[in-house]
N, C-alpha and C positions, 0 to 999 in steps of 0.2 A: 297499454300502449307504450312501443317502445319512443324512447325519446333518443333524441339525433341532437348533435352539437358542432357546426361548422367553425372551425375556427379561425385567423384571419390569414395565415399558412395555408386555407383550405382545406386543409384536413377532418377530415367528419368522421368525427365517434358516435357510437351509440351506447349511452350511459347502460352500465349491465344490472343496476337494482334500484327498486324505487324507494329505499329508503336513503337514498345520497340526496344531500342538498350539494351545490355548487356556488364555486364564487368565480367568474373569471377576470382574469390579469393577464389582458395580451395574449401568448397563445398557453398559457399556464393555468388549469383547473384547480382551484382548492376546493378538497372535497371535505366535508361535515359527514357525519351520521346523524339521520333525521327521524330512525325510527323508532316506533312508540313498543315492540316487542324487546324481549331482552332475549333472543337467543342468542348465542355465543356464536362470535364471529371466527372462522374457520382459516385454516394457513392459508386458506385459496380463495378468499372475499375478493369477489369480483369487484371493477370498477369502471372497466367499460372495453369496450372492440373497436379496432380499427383496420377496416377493410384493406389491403394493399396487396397490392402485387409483386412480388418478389424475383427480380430476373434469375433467370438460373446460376446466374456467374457475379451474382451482386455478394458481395464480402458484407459480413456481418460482425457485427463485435460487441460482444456484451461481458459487464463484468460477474464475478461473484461475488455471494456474502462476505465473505472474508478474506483477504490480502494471497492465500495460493489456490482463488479457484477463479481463471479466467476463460473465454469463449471466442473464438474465431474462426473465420470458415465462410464457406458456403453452405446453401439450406442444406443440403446434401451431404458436403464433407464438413462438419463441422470439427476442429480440433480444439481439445481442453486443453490450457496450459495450467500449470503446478502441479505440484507432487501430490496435495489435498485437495481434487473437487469439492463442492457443494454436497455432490453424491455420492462420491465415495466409499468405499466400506467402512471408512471410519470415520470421516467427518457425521456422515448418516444427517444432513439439513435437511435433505428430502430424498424421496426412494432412488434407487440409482435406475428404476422400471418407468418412473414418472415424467414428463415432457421435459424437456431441456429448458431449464428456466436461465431468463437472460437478468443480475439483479442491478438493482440501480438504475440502469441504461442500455438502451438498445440502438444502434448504428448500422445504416443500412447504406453502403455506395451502390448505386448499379451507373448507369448511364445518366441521368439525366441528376445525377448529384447525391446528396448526403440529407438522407432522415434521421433526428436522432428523435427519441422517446425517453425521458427522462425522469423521473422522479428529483420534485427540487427539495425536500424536507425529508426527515427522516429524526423527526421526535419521540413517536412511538413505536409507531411499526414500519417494519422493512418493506422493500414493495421489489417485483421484479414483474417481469413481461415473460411471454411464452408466445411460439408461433405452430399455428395447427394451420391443416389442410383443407378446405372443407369444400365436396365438390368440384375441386379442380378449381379453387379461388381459395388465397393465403386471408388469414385473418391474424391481426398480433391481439394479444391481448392481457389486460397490466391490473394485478393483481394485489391485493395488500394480505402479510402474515398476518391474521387477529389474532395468534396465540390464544385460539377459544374463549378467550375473555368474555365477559359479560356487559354490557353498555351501560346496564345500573351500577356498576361496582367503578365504573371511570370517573374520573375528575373532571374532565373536557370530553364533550364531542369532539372536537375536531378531530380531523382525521391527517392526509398527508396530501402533498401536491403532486402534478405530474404537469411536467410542457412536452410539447411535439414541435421540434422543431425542424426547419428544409435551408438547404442552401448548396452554391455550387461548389463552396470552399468547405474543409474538413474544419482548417482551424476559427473560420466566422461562424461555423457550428459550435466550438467549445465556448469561445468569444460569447454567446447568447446565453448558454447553459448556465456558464457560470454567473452572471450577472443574476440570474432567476434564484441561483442555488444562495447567492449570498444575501438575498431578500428575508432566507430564513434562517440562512447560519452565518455569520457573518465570519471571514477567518480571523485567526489571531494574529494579533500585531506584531509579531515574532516573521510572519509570511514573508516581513519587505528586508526582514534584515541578513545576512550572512548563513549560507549553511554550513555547520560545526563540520567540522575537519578534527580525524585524529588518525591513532591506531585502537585497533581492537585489540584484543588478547585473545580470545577465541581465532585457534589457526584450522584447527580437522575438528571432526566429528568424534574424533578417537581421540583427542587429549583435553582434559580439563582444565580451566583456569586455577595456577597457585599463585604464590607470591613469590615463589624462584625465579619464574619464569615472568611474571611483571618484569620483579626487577633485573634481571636479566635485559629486557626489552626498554626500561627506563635507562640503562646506562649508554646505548647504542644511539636510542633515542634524544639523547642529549650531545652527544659528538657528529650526529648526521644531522647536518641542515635541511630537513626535506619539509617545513612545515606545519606540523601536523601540531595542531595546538591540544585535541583533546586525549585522554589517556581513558579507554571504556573500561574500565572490572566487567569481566562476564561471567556468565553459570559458571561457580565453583565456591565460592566465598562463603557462601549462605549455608548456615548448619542445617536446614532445612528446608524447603519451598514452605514457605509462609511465615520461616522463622527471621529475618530480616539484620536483624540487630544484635552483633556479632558476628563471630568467624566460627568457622567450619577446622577442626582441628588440624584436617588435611591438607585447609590451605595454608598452612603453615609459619603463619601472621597474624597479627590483627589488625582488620583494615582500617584503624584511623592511622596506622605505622604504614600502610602503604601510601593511602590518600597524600600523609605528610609526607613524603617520598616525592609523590608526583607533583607536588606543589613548587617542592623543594629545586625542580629545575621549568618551572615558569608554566609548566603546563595545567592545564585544567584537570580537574578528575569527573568521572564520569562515570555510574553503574548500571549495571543488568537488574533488574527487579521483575518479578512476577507478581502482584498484588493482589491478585485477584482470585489465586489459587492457595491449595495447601495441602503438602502429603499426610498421612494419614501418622508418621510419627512424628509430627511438629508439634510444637507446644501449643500453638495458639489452636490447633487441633484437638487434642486432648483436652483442652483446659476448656474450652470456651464451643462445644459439636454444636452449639442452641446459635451460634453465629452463621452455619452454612446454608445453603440451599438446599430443599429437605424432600425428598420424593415422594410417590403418594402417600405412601406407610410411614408417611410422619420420622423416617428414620433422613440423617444426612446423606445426602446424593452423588455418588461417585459419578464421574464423568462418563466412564466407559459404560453407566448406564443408557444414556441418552447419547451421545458421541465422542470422537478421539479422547480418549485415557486422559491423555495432559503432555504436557510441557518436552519431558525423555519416555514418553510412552510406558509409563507408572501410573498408576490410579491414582488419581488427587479428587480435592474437593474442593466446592465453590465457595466462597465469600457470598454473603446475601446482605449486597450494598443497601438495600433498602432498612437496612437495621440502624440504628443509629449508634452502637455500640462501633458496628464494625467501621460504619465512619469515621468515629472519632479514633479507633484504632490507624485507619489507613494514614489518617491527618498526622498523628501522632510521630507512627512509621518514616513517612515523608518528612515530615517538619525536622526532625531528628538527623535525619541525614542528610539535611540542607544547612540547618544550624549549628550542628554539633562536629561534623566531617567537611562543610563547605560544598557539598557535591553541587555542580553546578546543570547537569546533564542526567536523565534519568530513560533509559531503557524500557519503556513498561512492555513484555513480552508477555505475551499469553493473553493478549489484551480480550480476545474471542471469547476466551471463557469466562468473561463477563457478564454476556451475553446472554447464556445457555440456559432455555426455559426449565423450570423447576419451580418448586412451590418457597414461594417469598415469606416472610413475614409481613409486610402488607400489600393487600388484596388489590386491586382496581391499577396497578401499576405494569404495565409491561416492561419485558424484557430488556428492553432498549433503552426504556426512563432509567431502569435501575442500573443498566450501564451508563447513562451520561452522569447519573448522580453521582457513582464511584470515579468517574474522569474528572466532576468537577472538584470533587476534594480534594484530588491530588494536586490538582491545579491548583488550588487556593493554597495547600499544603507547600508544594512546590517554592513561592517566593519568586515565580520567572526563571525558575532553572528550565532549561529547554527539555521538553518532554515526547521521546520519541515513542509512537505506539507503533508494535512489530507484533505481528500475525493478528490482527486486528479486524473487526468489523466495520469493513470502509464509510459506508453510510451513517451508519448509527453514529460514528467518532464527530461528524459533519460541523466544523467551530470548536471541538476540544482538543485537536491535534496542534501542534505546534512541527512534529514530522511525522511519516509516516512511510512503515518501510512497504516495499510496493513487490518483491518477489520472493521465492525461494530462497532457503541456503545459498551463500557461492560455495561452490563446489567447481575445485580445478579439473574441470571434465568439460569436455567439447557441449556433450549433450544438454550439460545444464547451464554452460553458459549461453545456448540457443535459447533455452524456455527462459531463461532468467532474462536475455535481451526483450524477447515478444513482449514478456510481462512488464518490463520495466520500460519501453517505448511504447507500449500501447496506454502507461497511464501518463505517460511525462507531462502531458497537458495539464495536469493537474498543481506540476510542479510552483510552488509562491505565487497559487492562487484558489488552493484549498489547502495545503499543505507544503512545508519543506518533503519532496519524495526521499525514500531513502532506497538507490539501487544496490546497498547491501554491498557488501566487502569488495573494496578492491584485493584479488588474489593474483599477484602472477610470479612468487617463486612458488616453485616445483618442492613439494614435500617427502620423503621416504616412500611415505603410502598412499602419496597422491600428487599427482602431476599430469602435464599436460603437453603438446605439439607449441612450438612461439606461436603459431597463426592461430591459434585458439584462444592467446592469452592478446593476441594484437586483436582480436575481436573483441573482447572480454574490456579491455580497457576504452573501445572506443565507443561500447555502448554507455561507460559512465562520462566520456567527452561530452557526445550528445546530449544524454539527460540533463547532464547535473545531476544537483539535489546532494546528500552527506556524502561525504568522502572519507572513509577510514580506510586504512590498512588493514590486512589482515595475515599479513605476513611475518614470516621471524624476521624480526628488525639486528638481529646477531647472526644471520643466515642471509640476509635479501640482496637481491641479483640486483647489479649497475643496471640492468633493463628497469627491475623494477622502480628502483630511485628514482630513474631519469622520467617515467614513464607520472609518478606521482608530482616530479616537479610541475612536468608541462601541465598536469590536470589543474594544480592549483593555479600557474598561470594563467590559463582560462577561467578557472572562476575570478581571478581577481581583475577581469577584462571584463566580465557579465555573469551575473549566475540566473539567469533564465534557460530554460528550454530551448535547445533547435528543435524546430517546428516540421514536422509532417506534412506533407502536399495530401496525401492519401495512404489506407488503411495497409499499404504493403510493407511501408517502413521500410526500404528501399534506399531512400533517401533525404536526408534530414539538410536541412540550412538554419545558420545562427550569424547574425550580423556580428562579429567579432567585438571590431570596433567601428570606428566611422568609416576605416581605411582597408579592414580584414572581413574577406564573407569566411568563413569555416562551413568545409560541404565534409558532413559524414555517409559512407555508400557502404552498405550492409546487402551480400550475398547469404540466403539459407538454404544451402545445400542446392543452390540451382547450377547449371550448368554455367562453364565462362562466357560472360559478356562484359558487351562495351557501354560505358555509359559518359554520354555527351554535356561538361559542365557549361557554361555560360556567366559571364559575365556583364555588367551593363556599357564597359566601354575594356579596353585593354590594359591588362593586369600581367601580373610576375603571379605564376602558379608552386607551391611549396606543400613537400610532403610534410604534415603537422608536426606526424613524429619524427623525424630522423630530421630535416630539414631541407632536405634536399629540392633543389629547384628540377622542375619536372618540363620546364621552356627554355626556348634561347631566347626567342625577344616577349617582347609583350602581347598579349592578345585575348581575344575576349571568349576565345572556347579553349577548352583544355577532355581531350577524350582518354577517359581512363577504362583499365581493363579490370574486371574483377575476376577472383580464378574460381574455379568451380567447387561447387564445399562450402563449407562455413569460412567466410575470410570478408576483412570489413578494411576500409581505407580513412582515411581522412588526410582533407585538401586544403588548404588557405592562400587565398589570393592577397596580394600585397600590392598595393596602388590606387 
């Protein structure tokens, strides 16, 4: 007999197996495994259906596993944002033949307001949602990975939550969500305070980080007043992926002689780290193969077996956090470069392949457990140095992040600063109150072998206005345009007025609002390739209207609308009213 669950949203599921016990909280299920066999539970453990009707033109928005695979659309047009799906040929999470899985969260606007479907926890296993057709009546339906595991080999039954949540506002939707989600992960105290501001050193795709070229960017950086307190080392330092400690001969330094460099004029230092990987001729490789994650044939497990190579699409190998060797290793790793260099700021890149199922050295533990156990060493490691996680597994990180980067590469190209905006405003919600987001480099000089149109780089900066969340440079600071200077002043200006999210009305992002000050609204209006139109601001009583960037007053007297044009193409504006 199947069993039905009405919840106080009204929503009625029908539990999909009878070995689930339930607990509910409001409109939030925690679900148990209750049963007495031990078959191994499957990528696609059912957990229950929920009937719904889906309008044709109802916008949908779900995320992916990992920080470049996201979902929006219509049931019909649905479009992926990132350069790495879920399914893709190289990611390979699930077949790229197999239903459209929506993970974490599924968002539904049509008419009559906003459903969202949630998973609030994410201890052991992942969970995402799928929508089939059945009969000419939509069914969604919300799934958990068991990574075949076995129920006698677990330490806890418990299993993960989900809430359903309805409302006529988009953001009294996140407003619920989160409140449920911090029941089981509570954020770090890090959420309320400041997001780091620097320069990167990573410029293209095509140059590597040296020490020339630091310092090079450390002397400009100290004669331009622009801010920027942290100084990042990225990929290039490291004699190896996995080798950590020491320099790389090519970078042509040693990094505690740069760290002391950047100390040297008041800035913080800050590095790129991988931890969780290792190329195949790193020492801690060679010396120690009984530390990785080991495929069936008992041998260590290249990535490109199971999915994406690694880190420059070279075959690496995984760390197997659940070892305790390689704990005290990562501790050690960490500790050292906090005590011994000062680094205050830590990069963990490649955070995903953490993740990545493979045969552990202890049994009964999922994928996820032995990712948070490798987050929490670093974090104990760490000392409160802020720890940002880039290409990450969103869910599973849920209370280990302190930031978390939220798109694609920047890449000074029209096209990827369109996915990189979708991606980076469809999660801003999340912004210091799951995490510091991070929308990834601000870019806008123009390079030899890469550049870009100004209206492409005045949209690029206004999607990091809106957000918030980290602000680095990623520009030659010995090369960067009076646009760019001026363009990172005003950003910092704004955060130092509020470093919260302009907020969403709805899933077109379109257009965003942020209470400035008590005195300033700041309206950001974002055109994607749609045709020119006109869009009508409002205010609550009469105002002086000012273009953000340039300055420029856009009225002669005061008033309480202001209609702006946006031109057709990719082109974004930003407004503030003063009075």
């Amino acid at each position: 007999m199947q069993r039905r669950v009405t919840l106080p949203c009204h929503a009625e599921i029908t539990i999909a197996n009878h070995h689930l016990l339930m607990e509910m909280n409001g409109n939030e299920i925690r679900f148990a495994y209750g049963g007495l066999s031990n078959d191994p539970l499957g990528d696609g453990f059912p957990l229950f259906s929920y009937d719904y009707h889906i309008e044709p033109n109802a916008q949908l928005y779900g995320d992916g596993f990992q920080m470049s695979s996201q979902v929006i659309g219509t049931l019909n047009h649905l479009r992926v944002l990132g350069n790495y799906p879920d399914n893709g040929s190289l990611m390979r999470i699930y077949p790229s033949s197999a239903t459209q899985r929506f993970y974490n969260y599924l968002i539904i606007g049509d008419s009559l307001g906003y459903t969202l479907l949630g998973f609030t926890s994410c201890h052991r296993f992942s969970g995402y949602f799928e929508v089939v057709e059945q009969n000419g009546r939509h069914q969604i339906r919300a799934y958990l990975n068991g990574e075949n595991s076995l129920p006698r080999d677990w330490t806890t039954f418990q299993l993960e939550s989900v809430v359903i949540l309805k409302s006529v506002e988009l953001n009294a939707l996140y407003d619920q969500f989160i409140g449920y989600i911090h029941q089981h992960h509570a954020p770090r105290a890090s959420v309320q305070q400041g997001s780091p501001v620097g320069w990167s050193s990573f410029q293209s795709q095509t140059a590597s980080t040296d020490a020339h070229t630091i310092l090079t960017n450390l002397k400009q950086l100290h004669q331009q007043a622009l801010g920027l307190e942290y100084v990042l080392i990225e990929q290039g330092y490291q004699v190896a992926l996995g080798d950590w400690i020491g320099s790389a001969e090519s970078f042509g330094a040693e990094l505690m002689s740069i760290v002391d460099d950047i100390r040297s004029i008041g800035r913080k230092p800050a590095i790129w780290i991988a931890p969780f990987v290792a190329s195949p001729n790193s020492a801690v490789f060679k010396h120690h193969p009984d530390w990785f994650v080991h495929n069936q044939n008992g041998k260590p497990m290249r990535a490109d077996e199971v999915t994406y190579s690694g880190l420059d699409g070279k075959p690496c190998y995984l760390l197997d956090t659940t070892n305790v060797d390689v704990q005290e290793h990562l501790f050690e790793v960490i500790r050292f470069l906090c005590r011994e260099l000062g680094i205050e700021m830590f990069k963990v890149d490649g955070a995903y392949w953490g993740c990545v199922q493979g045969e552990r050295q202890i049994t009964g533990i999922s994928t996820i457990e032995a990712y948070r156990i490798g987050l929490e060493v670093i974090y104990e490691a760490a000392e409160g140095a802020f720890v940002l996680l880039s290409r990450a597994p969103l869910w599973p990180s849920l209370g280990l992040a302190d930031g978390m980067r939220v798109c694609d590469l920047a890449v000074r190209d029209a096209r990827q600063f369109e996915s990189n905006t979708l991606m980076t405003l469809l999660r801003s919600w999340q912004h210091r109150r799951l995490w510091h987001i991070d929308p990834e480099r601000l870019v806008l000089t123009s390079l030899a072998n890469q550049g870009c149109e100004r209206r492409y780089y005045d949209f690029h900066r206004t999607c990091l206005l809106a957000s918030g969340g980290l602000l680095f440079s990623g520009d030659p600071l010995d090369d960067i345009t009076p646009y760019a200077q001026e363009s990172i002043k005003r950003l910092i200006m704004r955060y130092r007025h509020t470093q919260v999210a302009a907020s969403f009305s709805s899933l077109t992002l379109s257009h965003a609002m942020l209470a400035l000050t008590p005195q300033n609204d700041l309206h950001c209006l974002f055109n994607y390739r749609q045709t020119t139109r006109d869009v009508m601001l409002t205010a609550n009583h009469p105002v002086d209207w000012y273009d953000y960037w340039s300055g420029e007053k856009l009225n002669h007297t005061a008033t309480q609308a202001l209609e702006v044009t946006l031109k057709a193409g990719l082109f974004a504006r930003a407004i503030v009213t003063v009075g």
